[in-house]
PQR file with spaces between the fields and no chain letter, atoms N, CA, C, O and H, PARSE charges and radii, in Angstrom:
ATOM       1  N    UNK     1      -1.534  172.369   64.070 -0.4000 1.5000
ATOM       2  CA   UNK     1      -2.139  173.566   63.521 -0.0000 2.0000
ATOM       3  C    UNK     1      -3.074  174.177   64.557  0.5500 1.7000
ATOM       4  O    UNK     1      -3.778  173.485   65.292 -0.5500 1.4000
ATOM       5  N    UNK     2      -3.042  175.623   64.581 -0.4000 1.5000
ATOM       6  CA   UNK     2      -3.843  176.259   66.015 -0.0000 2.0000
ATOM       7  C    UNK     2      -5.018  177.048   64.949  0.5500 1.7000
ATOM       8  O    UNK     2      -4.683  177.914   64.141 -0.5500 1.4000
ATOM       9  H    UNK     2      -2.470  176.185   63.983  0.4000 1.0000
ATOM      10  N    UNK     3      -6.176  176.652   65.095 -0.4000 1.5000
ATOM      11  CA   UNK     3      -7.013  177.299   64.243 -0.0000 2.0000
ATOM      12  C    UNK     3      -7.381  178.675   65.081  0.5500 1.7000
ATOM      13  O    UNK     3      -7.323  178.678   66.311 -0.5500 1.4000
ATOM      14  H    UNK     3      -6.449  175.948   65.751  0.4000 1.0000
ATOM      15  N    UNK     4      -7.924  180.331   64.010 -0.4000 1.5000
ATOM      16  CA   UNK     4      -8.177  181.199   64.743 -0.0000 2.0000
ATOM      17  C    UNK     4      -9.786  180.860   65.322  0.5500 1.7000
ATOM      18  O    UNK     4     -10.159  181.202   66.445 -0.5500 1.4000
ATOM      19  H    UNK     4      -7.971  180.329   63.011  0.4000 1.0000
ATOM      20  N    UNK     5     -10.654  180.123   64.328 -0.4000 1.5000
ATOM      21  CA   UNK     5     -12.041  180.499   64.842 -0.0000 2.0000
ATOM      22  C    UNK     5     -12.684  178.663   64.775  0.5500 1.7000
ATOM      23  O    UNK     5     -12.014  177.670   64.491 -0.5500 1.4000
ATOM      24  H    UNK     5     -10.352  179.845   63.416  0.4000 1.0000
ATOM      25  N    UNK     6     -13.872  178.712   65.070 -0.4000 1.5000
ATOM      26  CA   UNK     6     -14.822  177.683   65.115 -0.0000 2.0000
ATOM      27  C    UNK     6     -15.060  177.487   63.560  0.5500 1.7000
ATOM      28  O    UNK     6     -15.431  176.366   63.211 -0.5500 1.4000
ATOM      29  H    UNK     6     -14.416  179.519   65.300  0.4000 1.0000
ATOM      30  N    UNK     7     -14.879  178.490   62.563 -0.4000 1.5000
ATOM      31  CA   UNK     7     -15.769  178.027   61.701 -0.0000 2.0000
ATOM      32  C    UNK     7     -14.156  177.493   60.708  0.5500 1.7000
ATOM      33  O    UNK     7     -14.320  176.727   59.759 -0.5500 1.4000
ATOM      34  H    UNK     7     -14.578  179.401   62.847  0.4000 1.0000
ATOM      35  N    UNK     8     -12.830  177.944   61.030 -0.4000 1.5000
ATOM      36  CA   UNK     8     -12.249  177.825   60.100 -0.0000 2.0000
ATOM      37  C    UNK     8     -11.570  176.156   60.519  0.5500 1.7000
ATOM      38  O    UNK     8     -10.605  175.605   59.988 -0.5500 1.4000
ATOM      39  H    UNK     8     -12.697  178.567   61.801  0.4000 1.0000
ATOM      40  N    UNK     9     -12.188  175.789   61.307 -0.4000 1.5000
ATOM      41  CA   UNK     9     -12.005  174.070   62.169 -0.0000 2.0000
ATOM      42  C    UNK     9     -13.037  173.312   61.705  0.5500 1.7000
ATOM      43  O    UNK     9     -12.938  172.087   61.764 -0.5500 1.4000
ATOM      44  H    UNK     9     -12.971  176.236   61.738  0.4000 1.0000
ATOM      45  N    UNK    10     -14.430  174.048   61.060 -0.4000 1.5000
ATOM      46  CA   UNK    10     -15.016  173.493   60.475 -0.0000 2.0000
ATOM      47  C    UNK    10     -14.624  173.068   59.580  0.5500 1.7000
ATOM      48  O    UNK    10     -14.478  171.847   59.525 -0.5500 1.4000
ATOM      49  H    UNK    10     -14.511  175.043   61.012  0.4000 1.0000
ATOM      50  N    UNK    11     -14.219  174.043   58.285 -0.4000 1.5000
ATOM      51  CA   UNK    11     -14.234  174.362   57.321 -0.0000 2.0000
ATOM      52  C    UNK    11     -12.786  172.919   56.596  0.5500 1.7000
ATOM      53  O    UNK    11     -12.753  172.233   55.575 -0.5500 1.4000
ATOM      54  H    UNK    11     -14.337  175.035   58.330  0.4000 1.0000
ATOM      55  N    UNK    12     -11.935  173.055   57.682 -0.4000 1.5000
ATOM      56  CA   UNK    12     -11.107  172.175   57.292 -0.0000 2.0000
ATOM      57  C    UNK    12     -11.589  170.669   58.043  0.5500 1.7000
ATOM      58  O    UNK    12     -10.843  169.728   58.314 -0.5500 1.4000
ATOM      59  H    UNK    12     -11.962  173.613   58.511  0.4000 1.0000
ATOM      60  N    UNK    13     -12.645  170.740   58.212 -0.4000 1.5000
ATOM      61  CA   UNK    13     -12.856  169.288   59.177 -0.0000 2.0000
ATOM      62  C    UNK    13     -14.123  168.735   57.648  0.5500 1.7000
ATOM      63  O    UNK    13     -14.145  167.644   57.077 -0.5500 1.4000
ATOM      64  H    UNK    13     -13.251  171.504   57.991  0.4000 1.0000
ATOM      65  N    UNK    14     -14.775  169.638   57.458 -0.4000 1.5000
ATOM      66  CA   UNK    14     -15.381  169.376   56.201 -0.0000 2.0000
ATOM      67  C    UNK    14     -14.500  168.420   55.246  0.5500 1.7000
ATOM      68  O    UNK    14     -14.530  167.225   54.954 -0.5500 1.4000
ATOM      69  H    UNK    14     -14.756  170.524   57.921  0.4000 1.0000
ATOM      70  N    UNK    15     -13.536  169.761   54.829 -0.4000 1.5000
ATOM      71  CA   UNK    15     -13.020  169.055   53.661 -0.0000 2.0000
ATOM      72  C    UNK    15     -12.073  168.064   53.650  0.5500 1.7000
ATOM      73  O    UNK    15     -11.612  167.558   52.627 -0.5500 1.4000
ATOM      74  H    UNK    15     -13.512  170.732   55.067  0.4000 1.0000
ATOM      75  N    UNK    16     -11.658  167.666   55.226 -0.4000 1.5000
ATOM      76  CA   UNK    16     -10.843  166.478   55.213 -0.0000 2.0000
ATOM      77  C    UNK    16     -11.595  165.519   55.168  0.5500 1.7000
ATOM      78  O    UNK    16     -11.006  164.464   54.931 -0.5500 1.4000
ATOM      79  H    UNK    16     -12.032  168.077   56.058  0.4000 1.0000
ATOM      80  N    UNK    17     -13.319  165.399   55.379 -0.4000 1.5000
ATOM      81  CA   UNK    17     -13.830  164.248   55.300 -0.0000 2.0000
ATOM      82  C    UNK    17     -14.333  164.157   53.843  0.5500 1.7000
ATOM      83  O    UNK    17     -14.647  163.024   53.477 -0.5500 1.4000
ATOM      84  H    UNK    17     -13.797  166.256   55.572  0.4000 1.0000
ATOM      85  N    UNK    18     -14.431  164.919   53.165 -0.4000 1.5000
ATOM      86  CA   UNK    18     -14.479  164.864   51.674 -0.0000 2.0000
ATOM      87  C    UNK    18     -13.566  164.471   51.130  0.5500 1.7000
ATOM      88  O    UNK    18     -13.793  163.747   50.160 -0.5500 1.4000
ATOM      89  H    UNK    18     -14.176  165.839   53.462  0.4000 1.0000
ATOM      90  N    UNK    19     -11.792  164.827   51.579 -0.4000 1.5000
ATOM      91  CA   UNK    19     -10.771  163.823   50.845 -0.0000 2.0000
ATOM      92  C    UNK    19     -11.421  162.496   51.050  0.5500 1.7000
ATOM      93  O    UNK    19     -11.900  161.916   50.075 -0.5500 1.4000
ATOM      94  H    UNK    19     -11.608  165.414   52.366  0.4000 1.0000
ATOM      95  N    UNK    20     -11.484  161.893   52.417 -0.4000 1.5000
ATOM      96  CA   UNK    20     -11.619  160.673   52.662 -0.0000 2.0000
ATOM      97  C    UNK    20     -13.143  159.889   51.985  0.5500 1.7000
ATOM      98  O    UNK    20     -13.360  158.688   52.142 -0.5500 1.4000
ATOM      99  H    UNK    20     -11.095  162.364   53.209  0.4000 1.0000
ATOM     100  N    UNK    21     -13.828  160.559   51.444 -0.4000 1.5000
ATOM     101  CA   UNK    21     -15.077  160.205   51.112 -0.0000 2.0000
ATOM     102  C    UNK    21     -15.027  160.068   49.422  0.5500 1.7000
ATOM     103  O    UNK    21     -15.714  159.241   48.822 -0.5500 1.4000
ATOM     104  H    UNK    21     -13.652  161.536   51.317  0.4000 1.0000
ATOM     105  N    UNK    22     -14.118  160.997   48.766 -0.4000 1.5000
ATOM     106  CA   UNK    22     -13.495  161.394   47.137 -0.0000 2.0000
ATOM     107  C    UNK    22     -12.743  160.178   46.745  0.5500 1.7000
ATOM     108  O    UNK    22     -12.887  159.440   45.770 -0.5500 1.4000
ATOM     109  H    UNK    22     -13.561  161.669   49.254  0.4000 1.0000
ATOM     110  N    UNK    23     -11.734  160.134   47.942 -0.4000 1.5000
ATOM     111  CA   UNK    23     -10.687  159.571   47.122 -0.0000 2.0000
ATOM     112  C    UNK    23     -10.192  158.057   47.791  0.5500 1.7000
ATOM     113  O    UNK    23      -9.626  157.963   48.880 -0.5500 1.4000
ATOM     114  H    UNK    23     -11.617  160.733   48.734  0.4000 1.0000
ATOM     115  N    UNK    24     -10.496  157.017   46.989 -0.4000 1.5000
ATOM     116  CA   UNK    24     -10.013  155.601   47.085 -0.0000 2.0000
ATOM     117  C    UNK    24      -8.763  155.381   47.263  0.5500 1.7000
ATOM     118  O    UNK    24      -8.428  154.562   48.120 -0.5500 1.4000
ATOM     119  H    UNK    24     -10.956  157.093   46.104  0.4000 1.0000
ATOM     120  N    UNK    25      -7.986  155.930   46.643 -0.4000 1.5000
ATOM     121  CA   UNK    25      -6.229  155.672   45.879 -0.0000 2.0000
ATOM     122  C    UNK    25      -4.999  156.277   47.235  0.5500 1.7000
ATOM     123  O    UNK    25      -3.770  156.354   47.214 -0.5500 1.4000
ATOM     124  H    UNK    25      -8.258  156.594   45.947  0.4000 1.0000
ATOM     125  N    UNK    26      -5.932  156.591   48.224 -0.4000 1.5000
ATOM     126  CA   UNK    26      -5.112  157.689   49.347 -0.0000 2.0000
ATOM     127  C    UNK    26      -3.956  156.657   49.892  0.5500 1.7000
ATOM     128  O    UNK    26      -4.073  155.436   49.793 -0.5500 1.4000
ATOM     129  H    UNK    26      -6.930  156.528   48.241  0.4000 1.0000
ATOM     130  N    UNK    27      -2.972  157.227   50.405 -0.4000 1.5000
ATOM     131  CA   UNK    27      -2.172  156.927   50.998 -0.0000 2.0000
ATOM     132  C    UNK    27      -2.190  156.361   52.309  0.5500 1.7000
ATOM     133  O    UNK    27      -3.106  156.763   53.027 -0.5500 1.4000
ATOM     134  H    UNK    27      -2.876  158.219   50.486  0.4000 1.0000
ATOM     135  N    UNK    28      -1.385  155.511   52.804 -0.4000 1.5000
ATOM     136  CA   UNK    28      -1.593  155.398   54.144 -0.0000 2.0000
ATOM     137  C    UNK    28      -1.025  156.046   54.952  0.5500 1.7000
ATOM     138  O    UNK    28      -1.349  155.825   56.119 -0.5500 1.4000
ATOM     139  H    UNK    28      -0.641  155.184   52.221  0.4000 1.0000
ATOM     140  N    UNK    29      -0.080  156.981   54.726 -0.4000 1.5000
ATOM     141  CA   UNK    29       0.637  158.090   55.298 -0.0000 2.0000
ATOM     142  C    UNK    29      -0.162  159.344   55.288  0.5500 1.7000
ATOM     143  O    UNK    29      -0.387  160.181   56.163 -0.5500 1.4000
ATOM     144  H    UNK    29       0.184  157.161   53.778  0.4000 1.0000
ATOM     145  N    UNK    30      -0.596  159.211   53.804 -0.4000 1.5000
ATOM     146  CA   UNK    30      -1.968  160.607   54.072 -0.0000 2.0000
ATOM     147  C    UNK    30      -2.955  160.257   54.676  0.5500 1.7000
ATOM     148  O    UNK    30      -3.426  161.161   55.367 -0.5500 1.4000
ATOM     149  H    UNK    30      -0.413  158.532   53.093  0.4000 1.0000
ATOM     150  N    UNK    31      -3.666  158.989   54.729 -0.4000 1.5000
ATOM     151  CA   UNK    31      -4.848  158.602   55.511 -0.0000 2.0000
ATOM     152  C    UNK    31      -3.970  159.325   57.084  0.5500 1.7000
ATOM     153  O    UNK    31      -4.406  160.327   57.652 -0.5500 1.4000
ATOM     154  H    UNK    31      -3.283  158.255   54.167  0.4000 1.0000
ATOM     155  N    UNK    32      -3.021  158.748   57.439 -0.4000 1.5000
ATOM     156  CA   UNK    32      -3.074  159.132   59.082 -0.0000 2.0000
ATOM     157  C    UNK    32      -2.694  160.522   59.395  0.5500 1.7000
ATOM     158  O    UNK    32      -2.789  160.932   60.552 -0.5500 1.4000
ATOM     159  H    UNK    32      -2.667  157.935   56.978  0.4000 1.0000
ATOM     160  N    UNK    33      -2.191  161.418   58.256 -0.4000 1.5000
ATOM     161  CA   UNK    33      -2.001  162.813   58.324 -0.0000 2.0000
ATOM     162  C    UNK    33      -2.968  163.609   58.276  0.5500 1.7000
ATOM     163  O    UNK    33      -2.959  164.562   59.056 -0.5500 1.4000
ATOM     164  H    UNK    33      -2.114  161.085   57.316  0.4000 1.0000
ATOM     165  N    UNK    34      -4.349  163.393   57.110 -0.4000 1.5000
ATOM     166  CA   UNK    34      -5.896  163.839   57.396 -0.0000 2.0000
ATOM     167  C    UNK    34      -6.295  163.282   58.633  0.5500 1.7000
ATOM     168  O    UNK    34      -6.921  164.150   59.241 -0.5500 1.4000
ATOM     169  H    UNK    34      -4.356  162.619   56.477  0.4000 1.0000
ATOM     170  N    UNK    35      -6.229  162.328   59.228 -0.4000 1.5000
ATOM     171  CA   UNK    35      -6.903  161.530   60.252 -0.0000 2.0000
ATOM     172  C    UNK    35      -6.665  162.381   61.449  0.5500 1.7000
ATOM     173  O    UNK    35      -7.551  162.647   62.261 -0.5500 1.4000
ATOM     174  H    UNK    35      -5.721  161.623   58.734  0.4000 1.0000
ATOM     175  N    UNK    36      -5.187  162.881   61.542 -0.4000 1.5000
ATOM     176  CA   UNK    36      -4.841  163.689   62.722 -0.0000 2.0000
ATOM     177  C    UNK    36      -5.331  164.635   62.817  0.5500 1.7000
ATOM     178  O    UNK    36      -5.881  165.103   63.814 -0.5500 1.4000
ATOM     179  H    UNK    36      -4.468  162.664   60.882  0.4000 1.0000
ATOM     180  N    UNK    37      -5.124  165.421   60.986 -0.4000 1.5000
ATOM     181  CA   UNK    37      -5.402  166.986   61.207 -0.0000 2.0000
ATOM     182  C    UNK    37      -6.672  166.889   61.200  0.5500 1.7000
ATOM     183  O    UNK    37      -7.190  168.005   61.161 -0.5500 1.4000
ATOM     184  H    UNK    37      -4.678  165.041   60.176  0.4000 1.0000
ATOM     185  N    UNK    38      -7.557  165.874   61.226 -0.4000 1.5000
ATOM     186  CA   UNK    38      -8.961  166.077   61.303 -0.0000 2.0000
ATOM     187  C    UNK    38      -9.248  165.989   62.900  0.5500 1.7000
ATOM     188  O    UNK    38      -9.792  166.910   63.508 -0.5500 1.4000
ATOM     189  H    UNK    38      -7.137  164.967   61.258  0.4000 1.0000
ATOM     190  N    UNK    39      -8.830  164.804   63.500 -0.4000 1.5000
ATOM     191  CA   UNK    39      -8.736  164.666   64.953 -0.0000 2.0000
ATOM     192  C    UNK    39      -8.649  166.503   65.745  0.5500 1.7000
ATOM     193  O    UNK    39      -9.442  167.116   66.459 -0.5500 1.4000
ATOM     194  H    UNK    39      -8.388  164.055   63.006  0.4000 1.0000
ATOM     195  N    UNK    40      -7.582  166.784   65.290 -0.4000 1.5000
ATOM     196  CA   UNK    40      -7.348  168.290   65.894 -0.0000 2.0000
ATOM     197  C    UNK    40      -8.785  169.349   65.824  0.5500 1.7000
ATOM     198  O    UNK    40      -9.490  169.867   66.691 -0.5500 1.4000
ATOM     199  H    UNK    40      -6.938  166.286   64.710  0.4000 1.0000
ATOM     200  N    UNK    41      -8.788  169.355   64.291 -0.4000 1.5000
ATOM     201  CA   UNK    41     -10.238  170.029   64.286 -0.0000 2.0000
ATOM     202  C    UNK    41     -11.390  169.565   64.903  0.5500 1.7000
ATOM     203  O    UNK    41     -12.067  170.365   65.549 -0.5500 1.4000
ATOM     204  H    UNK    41      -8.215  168.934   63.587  0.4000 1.0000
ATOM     205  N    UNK    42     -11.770  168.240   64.797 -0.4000 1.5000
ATOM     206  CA   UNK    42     -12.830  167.842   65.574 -0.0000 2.0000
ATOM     207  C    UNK    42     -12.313  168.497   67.172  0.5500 1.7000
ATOM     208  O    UNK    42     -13.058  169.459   66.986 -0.5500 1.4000
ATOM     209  H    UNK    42     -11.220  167.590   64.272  0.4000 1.0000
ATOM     210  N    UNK    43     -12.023  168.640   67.818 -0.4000 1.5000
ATOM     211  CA   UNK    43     -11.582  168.584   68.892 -0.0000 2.0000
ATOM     212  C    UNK    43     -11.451  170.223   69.435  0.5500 1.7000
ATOM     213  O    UNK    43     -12.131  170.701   70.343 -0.5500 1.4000
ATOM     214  H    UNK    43     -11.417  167.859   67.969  0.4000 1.0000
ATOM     215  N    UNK    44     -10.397  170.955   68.638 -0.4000 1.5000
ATOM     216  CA   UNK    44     -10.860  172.375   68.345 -0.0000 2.0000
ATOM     217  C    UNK    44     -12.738  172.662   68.631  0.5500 1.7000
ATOM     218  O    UNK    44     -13.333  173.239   69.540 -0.5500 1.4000
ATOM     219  H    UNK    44      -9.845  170.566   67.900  0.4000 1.0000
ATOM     220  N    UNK    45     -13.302  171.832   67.174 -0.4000 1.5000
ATOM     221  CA   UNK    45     -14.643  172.239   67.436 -0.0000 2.0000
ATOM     222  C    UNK    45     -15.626  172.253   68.474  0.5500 1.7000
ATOM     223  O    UNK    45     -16.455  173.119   68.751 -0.5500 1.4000
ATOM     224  H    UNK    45     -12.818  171.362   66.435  0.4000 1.0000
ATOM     225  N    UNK    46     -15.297  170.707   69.206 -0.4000 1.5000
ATOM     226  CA   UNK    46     -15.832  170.306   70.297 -0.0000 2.0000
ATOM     227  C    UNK    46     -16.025  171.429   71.494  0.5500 1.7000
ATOM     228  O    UNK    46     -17.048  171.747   72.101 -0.5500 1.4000
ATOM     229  H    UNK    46     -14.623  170.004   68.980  0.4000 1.0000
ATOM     230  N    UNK    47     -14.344  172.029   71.642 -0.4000 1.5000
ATOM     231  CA   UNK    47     -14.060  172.780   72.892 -0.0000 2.0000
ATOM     232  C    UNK    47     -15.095  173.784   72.444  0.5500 1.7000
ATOM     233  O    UNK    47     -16.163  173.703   73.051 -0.5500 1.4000
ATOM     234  H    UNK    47     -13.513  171.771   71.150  0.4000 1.0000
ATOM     235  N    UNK    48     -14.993  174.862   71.363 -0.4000 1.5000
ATOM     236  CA   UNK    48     -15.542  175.706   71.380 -0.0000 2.0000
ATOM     237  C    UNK    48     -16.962  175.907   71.353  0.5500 1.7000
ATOM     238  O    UNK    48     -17.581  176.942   71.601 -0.5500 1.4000
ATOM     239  H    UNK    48     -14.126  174.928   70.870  0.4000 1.0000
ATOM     240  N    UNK    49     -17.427  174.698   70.996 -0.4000 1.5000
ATOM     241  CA   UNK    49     -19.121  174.548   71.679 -0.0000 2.0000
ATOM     242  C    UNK    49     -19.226  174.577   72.456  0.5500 1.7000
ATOM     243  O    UNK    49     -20.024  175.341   72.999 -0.5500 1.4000
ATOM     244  H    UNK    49     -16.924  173.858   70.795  0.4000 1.0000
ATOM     245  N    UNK    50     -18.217  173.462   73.270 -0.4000 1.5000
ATOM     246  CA   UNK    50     -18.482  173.645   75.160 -0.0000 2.0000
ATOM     247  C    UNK    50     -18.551  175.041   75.811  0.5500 1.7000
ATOM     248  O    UNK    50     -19.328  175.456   76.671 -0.5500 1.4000
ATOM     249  H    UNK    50     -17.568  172.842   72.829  0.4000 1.0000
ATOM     250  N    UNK    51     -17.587  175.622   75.208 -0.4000 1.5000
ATOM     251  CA   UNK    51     -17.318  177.271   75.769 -0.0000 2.0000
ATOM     252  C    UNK    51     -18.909  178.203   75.129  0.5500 1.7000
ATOM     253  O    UNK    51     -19.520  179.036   75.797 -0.5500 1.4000
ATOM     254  H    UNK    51     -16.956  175.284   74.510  0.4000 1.0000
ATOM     255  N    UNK    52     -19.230  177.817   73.896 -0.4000 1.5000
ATOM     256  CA   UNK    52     -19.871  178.553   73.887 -0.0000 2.0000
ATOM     257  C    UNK    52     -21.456  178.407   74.935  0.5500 1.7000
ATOM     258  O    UNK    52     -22.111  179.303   75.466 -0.5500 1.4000
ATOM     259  H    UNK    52     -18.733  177.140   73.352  0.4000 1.0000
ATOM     260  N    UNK    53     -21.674  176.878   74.927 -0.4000 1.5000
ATOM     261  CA   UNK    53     -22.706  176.629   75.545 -0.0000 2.0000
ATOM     262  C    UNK    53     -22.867  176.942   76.861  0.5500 1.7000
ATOM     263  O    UNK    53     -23.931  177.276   77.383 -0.5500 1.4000
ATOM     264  H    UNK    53     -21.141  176.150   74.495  0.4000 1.0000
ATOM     265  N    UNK    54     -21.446  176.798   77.579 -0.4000 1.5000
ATOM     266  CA   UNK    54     -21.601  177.427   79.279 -0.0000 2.0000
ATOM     267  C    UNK    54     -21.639  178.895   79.078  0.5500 1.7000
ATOM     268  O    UNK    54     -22.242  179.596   79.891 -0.5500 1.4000
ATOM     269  H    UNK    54     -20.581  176.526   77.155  0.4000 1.0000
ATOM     270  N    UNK    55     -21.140  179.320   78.229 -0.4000 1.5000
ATOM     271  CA   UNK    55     -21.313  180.964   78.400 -0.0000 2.0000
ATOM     272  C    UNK    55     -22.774  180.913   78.267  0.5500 1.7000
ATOM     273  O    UNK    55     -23.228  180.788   79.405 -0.5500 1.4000
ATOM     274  H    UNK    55     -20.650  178.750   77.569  0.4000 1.0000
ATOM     275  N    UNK    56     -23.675  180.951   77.437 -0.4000 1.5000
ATOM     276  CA   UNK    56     -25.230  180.484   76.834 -0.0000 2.0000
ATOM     277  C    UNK    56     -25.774  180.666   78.088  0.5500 1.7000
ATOM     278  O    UNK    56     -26.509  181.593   78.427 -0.5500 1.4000
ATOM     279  H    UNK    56     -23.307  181.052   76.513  0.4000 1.0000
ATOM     280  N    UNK    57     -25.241  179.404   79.015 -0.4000 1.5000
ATOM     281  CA   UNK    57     -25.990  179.163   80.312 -0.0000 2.0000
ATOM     282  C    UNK    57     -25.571  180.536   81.353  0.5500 1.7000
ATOM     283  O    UNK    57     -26.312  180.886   82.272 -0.5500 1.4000
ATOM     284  H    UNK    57     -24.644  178.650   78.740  0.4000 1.0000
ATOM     285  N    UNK    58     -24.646  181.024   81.124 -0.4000 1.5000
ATOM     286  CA   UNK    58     -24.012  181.836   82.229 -0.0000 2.0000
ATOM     287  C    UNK    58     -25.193  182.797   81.735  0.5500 1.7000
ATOM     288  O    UNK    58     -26.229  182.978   82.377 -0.5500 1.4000
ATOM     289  H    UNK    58     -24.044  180.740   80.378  0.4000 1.0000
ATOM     290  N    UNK    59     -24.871  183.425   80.422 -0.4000 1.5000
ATOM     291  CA   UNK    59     -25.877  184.455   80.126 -0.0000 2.0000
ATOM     292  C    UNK    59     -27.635  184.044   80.387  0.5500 1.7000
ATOM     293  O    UNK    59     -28.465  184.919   80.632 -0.5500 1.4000
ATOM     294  H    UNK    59     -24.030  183.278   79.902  0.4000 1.0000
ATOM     295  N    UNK    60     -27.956  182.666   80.286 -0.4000 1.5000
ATOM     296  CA   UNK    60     -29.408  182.828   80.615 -0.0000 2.0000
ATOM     297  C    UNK    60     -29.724  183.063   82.134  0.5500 1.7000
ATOM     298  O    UNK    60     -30.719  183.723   82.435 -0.5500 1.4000
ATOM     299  H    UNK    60     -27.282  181.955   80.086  0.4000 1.0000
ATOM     300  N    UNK    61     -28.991  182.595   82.995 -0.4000 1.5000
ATOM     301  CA   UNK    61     -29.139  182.470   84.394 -0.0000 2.0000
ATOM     302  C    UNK    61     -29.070  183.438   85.030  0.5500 1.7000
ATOM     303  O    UNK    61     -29.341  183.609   86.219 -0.5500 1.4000
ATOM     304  H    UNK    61     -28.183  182.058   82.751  0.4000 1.0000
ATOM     305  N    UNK    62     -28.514  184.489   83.888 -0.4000 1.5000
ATOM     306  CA   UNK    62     -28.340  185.676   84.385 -0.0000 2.0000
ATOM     307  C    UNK    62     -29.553  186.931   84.655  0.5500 1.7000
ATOM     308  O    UNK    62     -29.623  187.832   85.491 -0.5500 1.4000
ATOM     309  H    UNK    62     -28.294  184.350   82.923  0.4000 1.0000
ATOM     310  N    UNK    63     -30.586  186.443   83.340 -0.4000 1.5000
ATOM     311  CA   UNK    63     -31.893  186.811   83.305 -0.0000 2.0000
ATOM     312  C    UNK    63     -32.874  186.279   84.017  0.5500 1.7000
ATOM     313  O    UNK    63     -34.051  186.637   83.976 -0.5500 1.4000
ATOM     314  H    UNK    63     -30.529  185.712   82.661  0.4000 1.0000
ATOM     315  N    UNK    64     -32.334  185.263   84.801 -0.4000 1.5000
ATOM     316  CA   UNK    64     -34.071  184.639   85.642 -0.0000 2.0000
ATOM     317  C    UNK    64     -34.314  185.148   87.119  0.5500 1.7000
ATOM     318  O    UNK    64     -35.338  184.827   87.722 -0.5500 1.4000
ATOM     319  H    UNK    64     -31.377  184.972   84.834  0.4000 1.0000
């Protein structure tokens, strides 16, 4: 899955850890199918902090 934004990688990174936090009875086929699609989002999210934070820096360095 290619998410469009930061927040909609949240949004599903949230609620895959709420399946896993809800529900006892899960599958072990669904455990490793949330596990992935959560993996992806975490990871999604990660990058786009990085990007946002060097831009951050590009833009402060730009003012000193």
């Amino acid at each position: 899955m290619e998410y469009e934004n930061f927040e909609s990688a949240l949004e599903d990174l949230k609620n895959i850890v709420q399946i896993f936090e809800e529900n006892k009875d899960i599958t072990m086929d669904e455990l490793i199918a949330n596990y992935e699609k959560g993996m992806k989002a975490y990871h999604f999210c990660a990058k786009k902090l990085d990007e946002t934070q060097k831009k951050i820096k590009i833009i402060d360095e730009s003012f000193e």
